[in-house]
Each structure stands twice: as structure tokens, then as C-alpha cells.
C-alpha distance (Angstrom), angle and dihedral (degrees) to the residues before:
residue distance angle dihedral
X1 . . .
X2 3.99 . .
X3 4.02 106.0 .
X4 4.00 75.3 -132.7
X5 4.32 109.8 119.8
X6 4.35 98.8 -129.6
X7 3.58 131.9 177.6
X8 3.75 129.9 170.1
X9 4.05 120.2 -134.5
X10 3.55 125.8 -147.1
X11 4.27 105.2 -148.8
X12 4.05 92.3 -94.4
X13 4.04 86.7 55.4
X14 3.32 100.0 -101.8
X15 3.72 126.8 156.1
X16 3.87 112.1 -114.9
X17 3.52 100.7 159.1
X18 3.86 145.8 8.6
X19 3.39 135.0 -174.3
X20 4.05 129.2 -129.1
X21 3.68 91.4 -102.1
X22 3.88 95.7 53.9
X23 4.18 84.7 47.9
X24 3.24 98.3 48.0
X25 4.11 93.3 52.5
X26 3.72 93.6 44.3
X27 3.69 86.9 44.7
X28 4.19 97.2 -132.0
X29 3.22 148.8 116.1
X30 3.97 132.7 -90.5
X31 3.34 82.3 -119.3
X32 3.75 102.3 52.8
X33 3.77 91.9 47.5
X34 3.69 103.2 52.7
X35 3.95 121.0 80.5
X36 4.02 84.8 28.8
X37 3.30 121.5 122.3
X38 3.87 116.5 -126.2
X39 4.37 93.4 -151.9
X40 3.53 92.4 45.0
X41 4.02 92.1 58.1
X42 3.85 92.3 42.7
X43 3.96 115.0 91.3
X44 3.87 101.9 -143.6
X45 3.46 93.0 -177.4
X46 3.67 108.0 54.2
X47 4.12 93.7 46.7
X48 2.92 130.0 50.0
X49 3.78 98.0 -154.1
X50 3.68 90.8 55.7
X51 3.66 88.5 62.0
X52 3.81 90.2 58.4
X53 3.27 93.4 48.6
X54 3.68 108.5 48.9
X55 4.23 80.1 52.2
X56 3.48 90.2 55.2
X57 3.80 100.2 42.9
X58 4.36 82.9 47.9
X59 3.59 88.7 54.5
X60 3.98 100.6 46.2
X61 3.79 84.2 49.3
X62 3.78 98.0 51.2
X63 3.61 98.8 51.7
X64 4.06 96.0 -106.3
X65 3.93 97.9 109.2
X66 3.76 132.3 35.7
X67 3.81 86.7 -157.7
X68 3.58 153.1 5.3
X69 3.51 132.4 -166.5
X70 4.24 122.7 -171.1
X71 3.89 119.3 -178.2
X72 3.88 100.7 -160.1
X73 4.00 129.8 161.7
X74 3.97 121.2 -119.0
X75 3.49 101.5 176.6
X76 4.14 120.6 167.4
X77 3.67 129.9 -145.1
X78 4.08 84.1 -92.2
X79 3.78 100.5 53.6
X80 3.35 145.6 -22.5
X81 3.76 124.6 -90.9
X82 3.67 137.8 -171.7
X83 4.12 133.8 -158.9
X84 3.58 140.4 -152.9
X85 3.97 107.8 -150.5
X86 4.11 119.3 -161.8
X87 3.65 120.8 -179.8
X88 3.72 110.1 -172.3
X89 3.86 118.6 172.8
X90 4.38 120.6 -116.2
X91 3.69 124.8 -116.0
X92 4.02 109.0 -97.6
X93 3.88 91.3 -118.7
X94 3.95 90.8 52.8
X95 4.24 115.9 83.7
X96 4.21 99.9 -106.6
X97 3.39 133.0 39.8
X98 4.12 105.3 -130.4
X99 3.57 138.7 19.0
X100 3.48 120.1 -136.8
X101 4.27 121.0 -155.4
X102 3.69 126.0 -170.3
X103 3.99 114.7 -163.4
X104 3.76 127.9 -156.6
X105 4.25 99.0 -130.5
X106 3.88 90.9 155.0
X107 3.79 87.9 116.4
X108 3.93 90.7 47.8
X109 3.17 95.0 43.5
X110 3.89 103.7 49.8
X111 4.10 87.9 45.6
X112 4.41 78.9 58.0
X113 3.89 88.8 51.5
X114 3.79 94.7 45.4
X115 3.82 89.5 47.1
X116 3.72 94.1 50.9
X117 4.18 94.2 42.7
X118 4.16 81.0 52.9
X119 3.71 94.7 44.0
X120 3.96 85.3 43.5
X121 3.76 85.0 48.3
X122 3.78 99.5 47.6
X123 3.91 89.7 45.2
X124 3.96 84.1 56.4
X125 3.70 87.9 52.5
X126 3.33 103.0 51.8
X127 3.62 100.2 41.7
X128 3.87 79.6 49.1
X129 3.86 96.7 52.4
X130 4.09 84.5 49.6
X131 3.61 97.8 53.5
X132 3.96 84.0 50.3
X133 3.86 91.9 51.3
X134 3.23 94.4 43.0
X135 3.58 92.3 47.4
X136 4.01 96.4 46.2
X137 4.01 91.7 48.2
X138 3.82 94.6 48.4
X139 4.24 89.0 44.8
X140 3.61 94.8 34.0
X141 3.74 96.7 45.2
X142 4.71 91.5 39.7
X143 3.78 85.6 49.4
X144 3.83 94.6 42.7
X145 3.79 89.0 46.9
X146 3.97 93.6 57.4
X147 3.96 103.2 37.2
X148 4.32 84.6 54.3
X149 3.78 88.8 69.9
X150 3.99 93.1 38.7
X151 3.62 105.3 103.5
X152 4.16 99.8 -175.1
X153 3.49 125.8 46.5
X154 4.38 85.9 -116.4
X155 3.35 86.1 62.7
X156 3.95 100.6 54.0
X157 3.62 90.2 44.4
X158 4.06 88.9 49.7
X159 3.65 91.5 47.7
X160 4.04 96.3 47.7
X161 3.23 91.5 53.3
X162 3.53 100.4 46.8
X163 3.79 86.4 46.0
X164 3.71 93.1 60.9
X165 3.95 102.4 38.5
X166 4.55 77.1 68.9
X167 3.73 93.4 55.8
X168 4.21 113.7 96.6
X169 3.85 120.2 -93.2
X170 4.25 89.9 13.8
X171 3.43 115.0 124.3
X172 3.77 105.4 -178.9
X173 3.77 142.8 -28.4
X174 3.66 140.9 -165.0
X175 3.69 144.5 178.1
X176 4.02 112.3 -129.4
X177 4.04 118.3 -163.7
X178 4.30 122.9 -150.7
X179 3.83 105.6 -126.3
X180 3.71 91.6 -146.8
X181 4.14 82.8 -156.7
X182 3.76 91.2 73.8
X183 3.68 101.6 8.3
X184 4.30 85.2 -122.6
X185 3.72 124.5 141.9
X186 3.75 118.0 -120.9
X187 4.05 135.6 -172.8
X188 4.12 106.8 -111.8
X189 3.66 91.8 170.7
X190 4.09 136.5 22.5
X191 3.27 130.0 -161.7
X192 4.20 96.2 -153.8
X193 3.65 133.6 27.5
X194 3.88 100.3 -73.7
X195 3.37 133.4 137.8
X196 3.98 116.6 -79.5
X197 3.71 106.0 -156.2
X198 3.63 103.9 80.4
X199 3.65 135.7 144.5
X200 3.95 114.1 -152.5
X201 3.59 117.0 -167.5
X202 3.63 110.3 -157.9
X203 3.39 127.3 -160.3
X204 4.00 114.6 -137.2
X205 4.01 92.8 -105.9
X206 3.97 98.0 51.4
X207 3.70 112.9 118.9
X208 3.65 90.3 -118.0
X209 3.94 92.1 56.9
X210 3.27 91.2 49.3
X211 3.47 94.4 53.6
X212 3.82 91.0 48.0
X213 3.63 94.5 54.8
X214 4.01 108.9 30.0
X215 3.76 89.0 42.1
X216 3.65 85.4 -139.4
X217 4.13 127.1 122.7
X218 4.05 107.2 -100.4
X219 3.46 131.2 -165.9
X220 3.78 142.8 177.6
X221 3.91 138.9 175.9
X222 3.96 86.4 -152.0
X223 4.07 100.6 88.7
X224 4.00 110.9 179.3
X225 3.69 128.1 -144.8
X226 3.65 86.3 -91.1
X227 3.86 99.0 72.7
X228 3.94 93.8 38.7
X229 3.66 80.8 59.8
X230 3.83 87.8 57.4
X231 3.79 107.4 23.2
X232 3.65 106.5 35.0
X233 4.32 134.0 -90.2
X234 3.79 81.6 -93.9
X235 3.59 102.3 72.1
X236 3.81 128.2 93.4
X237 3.65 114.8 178.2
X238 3.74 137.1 7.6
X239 3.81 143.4 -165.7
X240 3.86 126.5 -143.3
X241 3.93 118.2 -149.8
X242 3.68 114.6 -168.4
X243 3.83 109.2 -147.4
X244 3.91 100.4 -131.7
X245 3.71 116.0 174.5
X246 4.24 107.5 172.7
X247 3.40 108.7 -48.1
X248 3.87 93.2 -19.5
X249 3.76 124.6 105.6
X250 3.73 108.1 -172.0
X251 3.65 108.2 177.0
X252 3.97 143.4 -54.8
X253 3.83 118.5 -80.4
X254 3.67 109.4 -155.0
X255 3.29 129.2 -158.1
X256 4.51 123.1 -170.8
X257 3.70 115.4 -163.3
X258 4.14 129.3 -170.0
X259 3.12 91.9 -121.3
X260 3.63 143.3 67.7
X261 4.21 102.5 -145.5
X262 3.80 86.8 43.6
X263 4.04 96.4 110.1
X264 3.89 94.6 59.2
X265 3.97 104.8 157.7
X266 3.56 90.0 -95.6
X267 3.62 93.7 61.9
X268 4.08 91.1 40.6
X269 3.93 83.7 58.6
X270 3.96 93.2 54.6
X271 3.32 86.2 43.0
X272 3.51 97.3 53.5
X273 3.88 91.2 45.4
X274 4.13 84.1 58.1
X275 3.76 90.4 54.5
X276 3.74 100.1 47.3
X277 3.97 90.2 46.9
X278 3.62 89.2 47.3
X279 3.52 94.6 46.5
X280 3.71 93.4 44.1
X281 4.10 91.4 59.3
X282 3.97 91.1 46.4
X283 3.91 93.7 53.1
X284 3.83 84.8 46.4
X285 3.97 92.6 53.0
X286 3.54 89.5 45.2
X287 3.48 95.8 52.1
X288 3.35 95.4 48.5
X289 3.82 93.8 48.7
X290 3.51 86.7 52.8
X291 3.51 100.9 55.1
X292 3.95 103.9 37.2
X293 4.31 79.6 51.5
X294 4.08 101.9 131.6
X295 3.84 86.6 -149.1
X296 3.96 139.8 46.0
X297 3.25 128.6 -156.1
X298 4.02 122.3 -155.0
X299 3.95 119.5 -168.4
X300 3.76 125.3 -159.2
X301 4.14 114.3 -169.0
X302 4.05 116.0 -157.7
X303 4.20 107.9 -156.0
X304 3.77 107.9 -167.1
X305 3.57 91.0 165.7
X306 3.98 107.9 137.1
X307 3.86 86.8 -157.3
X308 3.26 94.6 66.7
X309 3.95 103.7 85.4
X310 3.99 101.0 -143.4
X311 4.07 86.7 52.8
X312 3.93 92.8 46.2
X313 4.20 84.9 44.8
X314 3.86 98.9 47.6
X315 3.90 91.9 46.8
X316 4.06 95.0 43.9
X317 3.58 85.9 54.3
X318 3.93 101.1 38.9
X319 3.97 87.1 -132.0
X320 4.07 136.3 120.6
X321 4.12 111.2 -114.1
X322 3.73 106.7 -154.9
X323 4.15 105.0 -158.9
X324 3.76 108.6 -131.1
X325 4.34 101.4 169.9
X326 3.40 150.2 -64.7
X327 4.19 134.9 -109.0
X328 3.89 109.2 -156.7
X329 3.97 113.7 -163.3
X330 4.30 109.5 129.1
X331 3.31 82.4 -29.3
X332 3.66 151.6 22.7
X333 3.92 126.4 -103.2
X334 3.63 113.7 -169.1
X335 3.34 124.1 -164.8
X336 3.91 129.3 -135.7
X337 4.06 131.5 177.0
X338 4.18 107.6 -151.7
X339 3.50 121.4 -141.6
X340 3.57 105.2 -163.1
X341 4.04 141.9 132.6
X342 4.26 82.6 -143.2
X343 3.80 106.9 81.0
């Protein structure tokens, strides 16, 4: 009744006896499987488990092992089964001469193959998250190195870029400004000997736009005529950092690759390290420029535009509106303190 395949050998290999187990998986008889002989159905030749097994079975039988054991897989077209085999030798009094056992270790032997495809996994990882490290700390620490003895924000920008244009499968990089005058996109910095004064129009999905106005890393393997203009026929794919330091955004560094599965999410991360270091130095040049300036210049704007509502308001009602915020939601509440004898 064991859910255990057995079958009893006499010493030429034949089978003597099999249990309902071994029947029932070789769908047969008791009748059919008695008299046969177990090496004559086994094709030593085609597996190479067989082979192993007939040995082992041969040496139970004459004398020269007390046991053998054979893990070997048996899988179907359905699933995918594994057996353990034991071979254990008979008493001389008892009719036979070995015992042969085949266990059901399909369960066993799947949790193995799942532990080894997560060990696999985690070794993948790790040697992953090291090649990242690695690769941040030597970036981080060659970019770091060269914006320290930049003294003007032009010359971080021109040594980034420069920086990145030496590193393996990059093609080019540059750092693009906003001019808030015209709301256009222009080079700052260049990592090759192109020309400077361009205009690039951007339409409001381009990677670079994107990156301007979600403050977020973009990529895209898709590179339009535009950029091959810029960058070079040769690239395929390219990755635009916006340098955000605070509140600050001071530009778009972008980087072109050769290839088109160059921006995995490890290399967005180094990336992304880059920018914020980059970023970081600007904003501390500008800061500095700002506050060792020997002049400062205060601006005071007069709107007596009637069409504006607040103008219109203040004058119909002879008072001073001091602005004090807004809430947006489906609509927008401004806020206004009154200065005014009237209550």
C-alpha cells in the first residue's frame, strides 16, 4: 500500500515481484510484469541514467555493494518528475536476490531547483549591485575630482561633458540651458568640436523636455533626426539628466550612447548620481557668485493694466491689495490683504 514503486529481482534480473504502486505507474498487470526481465527493458544506450542503474542493480546482485542509490528524472510530456532509486540486496533464505525502490522526490527536488535559480538570482544581484557601486564611486568620485577645480559654472558644465564623452559605449554629451526670454533650449557645454550657437526647438514630448519639466531622468532608444543632427548618425539611445539642486533647475545634461539597451536602470542610477553631483557644484558656484557680487540690483514692476482684475479691483475701490497666495484645485483662490479705512 506504500505510494513507494517496488519490485523484487531474482540474481539474473528478473522480475519476481511488484508491488501495486509500481503497477499502477507502469500501468500493467501482475501478470505482465512478472517473468520480465528488468535489464532487458532498460535502454542503456540512449540514457545515461539507465546505464548507472543497470551497474548498480549488477553490483547489489553480485555481492559487491550493500546499496545503491540513483536520483534520476522521468519527467512526461505533462510534468516533470523526479525518482529516488535504492537497490538493497535480499537475505539468502528469502526467494530474490535484491530489492529495488523507486521514490517520488519531485517535490524535493523542484524546492532544490528553485533554491539554486534564487541563489543564481541573488549571485546576479549582488555582482550587479557591485558593478553599480563600483561604477558610481569611480564616476562620482572622476567627476567630483574635476568640477572642485572649476571655478565658473561654464567650466563644470565643459568639464562634465568632456568627462563623459571618455567613458565606454558614450558617444557624446552636452549640457543645454532654458533662456527664460524665449523659452528656447540652447547648448552651454559640448562635449566635441561642434558648433555652439544652436537653437533646438523641442517639442513637449522630447526626452529632454521631459526632463526639464518632470525633473525626473528620461530616456529613450527612439533618437529623431534632431539629435543625429547634434550627436552623430552613430548614436542609438540617449538619457537626459536634469541638474536640480533645491528648487533650482539649471539645465539638461545629455548623454547619447551606441547602443540601444545602454540606459538599463543601473546605468539611469549612475547617471542620476552624475547629475545631482553636478548640480550640487553649480548651485554652489552660483551661490557663491551671488553673494561675493559687489553690486545688487532691486527691481520694482508698475502694472496699470485695467485687464488685469486685482488692478481694476484696487482702483474701483480706492484701496491697496497686498497679494498673500494662491490654492489651485478646479479653480483658483487668490488671496489678497486690504488696506483700507472702509471696512
Amino acid at each position: 500500500t506504500l505510494p513507494i514503486n517496488i519490485a523484487v529481482l531474482d540474481d539474473e534480473g528478473t522480475i519476481l515481484f511488484t508491488n501495486r504502486a509500481w503497477r499502477e505507474f507502469a500501468s500493467a498487470d501482475e501478470g505482465e510484469m512478472q517473468g520480465v526481465n528488468y535489464f532487458g527493458t532498460t535502454d542503456v544506450d540512449a540514457d545515461e541514467y539507465a546505464g548507472q542503474a543497470v551497474e548498480g542493480i549488477e553490483a547489489v546482485i553480485a555481492g559487491e555493494r550493500d546499496l545503491f542509490t540513483l536520483e534520476y528524472p522521468c519527467h512526461s510530456p505533462d510534468e516533470k518528475q523526479w525518482f529516488l532509486m535504492r537497490v538493497a540486496p535480499l537475505p539468502p533464505e528469502d526467494e530474490g536476490s535484491a530489492v529495488v525502490a523507486h521514490i517520488d522526490i519531485t517535490q524535493r527536488k523542484l524546492a532544490e531547483l528553485a533554491a539554486e535559480r534564487r541563489s543564481e538570482q541573488l549571485k546576479a544581484e549582488r555582482s550587479n549591485l557591485q558593478h553599480l557601486v563600483d561604477r558610481v564611486e569611480g564616476l562620482i568620485t572622476a567627476v567630483m575630482d574635476d568640477v572642485m577645480s572649476a571655478d565658473s559654472r561654464a567650466a563644470i558644465q565643459q568639464t562634465v561633458v568632456d568627462r563623459l564623452a571618455t567613458v565606454d559605449s558614450y558617444r557624446f554629451a552636452w549640457v543645454g540651458e532654458f533662456d527664460l526670454r524665449d523659452e528656447r533650449l540652447r547648448p552651454a557645454a559640448l562635449s566635441a568640436d561642434r558648433e555652439t550657437d544652436l537653437d533646438i526647438s523641442l517639442s513637449a514630448d522630447d526626452p529632454i523636455a521631459l526632463a526639464a519639466r518632470t525633473e525626473e531622468i528620461q530616456f529613450t532608444d527612439d533618437v529623431g533626426a534632431d539629435h543625429t543632427a547634434l550627436a552623430g548618425a552613430d548614436v542609438a539611445s540617449l538619457a537626459a539628466v536634469p541638474l536640480v539642486a533645491g528648487e533650482s533647475l539649471y539645465g539638461v545634461l545629455t548623454v547619447y550612447a551606441d547602443g540601444a539597451d545602454v540606459f538599463d536602470p543601473r546605468e539611469r542610477a549612475v547617471l542620476g548620481a552624475v547629475g545631482q553631483a553636478v548640480a550640487t557644484a553649480i548651485d554652489a558656484t552660483e551661490t557663491s557668485r551671488l553673494l561675493t557680487a559687489d553690486n545688487v540690483t532691486e527691481l520694482e514692476l508698475q502694472i496699470r493694466d485695467d485687464d488685469i482684475f486685482f488692478v481694476s479691483l484696487a482702483r474701483e475701490l480706492g484701496c491697496r491689495l497686498e497679494y498673500g497666495g494662491s490654492v489651485a484645485s478646479e479653480e483658483t483662490v487668490m488671496f489678497f490683504l486690504v488696506e483700507s479705512d472702509d471696512p
